[in-house]
Steps between C-alpha positions, in 0.01 A plus 500: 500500500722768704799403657512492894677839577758356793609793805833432682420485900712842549232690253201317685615637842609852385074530353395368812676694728453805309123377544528502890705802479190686450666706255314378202178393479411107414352632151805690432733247557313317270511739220821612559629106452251355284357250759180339579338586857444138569862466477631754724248363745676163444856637543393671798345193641845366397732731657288471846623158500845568435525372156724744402790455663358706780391502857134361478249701746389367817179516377533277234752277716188445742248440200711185358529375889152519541385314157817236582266480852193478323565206240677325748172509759312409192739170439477421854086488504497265242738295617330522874191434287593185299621355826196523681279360222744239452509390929070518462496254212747302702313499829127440293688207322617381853189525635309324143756218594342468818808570678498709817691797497650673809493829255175600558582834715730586181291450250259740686769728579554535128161656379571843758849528375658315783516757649473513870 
């Protein structure tokens, strides 16, 4: 088994900016430092987010916004999900009961979205 070759942060942002330097090309810089591809790719993912002690790019800045947006939309429609199918068992258990329920215009307000 090899042992994990570790880079300091300082090397790993003096290959990639050499990479978006242009001066080299992405092969070279991987001969030149004995380096896989995949894991200049990584580091370059890396830097765009600022992870080494540097500036991260707008564009990445706006990618981890957007996914933060994303999962939290996701939690949300679940949530709004669970709570409707919980307030139609409650209403079709009200109604099982025989109780009358003054509900009725939410309960159909529910299967469009309530929206209005």
């Amino acid at each position: 088994m090899r042992n994990q070759r570790r880079f300091s942060l300082e090397f790993k942002r003096q290959v990639v900016e050499e990479s978006l330097s242009g001066q080299s090309s992405l092969a070279q810089l991987c001969r030149r430092y004995n380096i896989g591809s995949s894991l200049l790719y990584h580091w370059k993912k890396q830097y765009s987010r600022g992870k080494f002690n540097n500036e991260p790019t707008e564009e990445a800045a706006l990618k981890d916004r957007v996914g933060q947006l994303e999962r939290l939309v996701g939690k949300l429609t679940l949530e709004n999900e669970f709570l409707k199918k919980g307030l139609e068992n409650s209403l079709s258990q009200s109604r099982r009961n025989g109780k009358s329920s003054n509900n009725s215009s939410l309960s159909s307000g529910l299967s469009d979205g309530g929206a209005n």
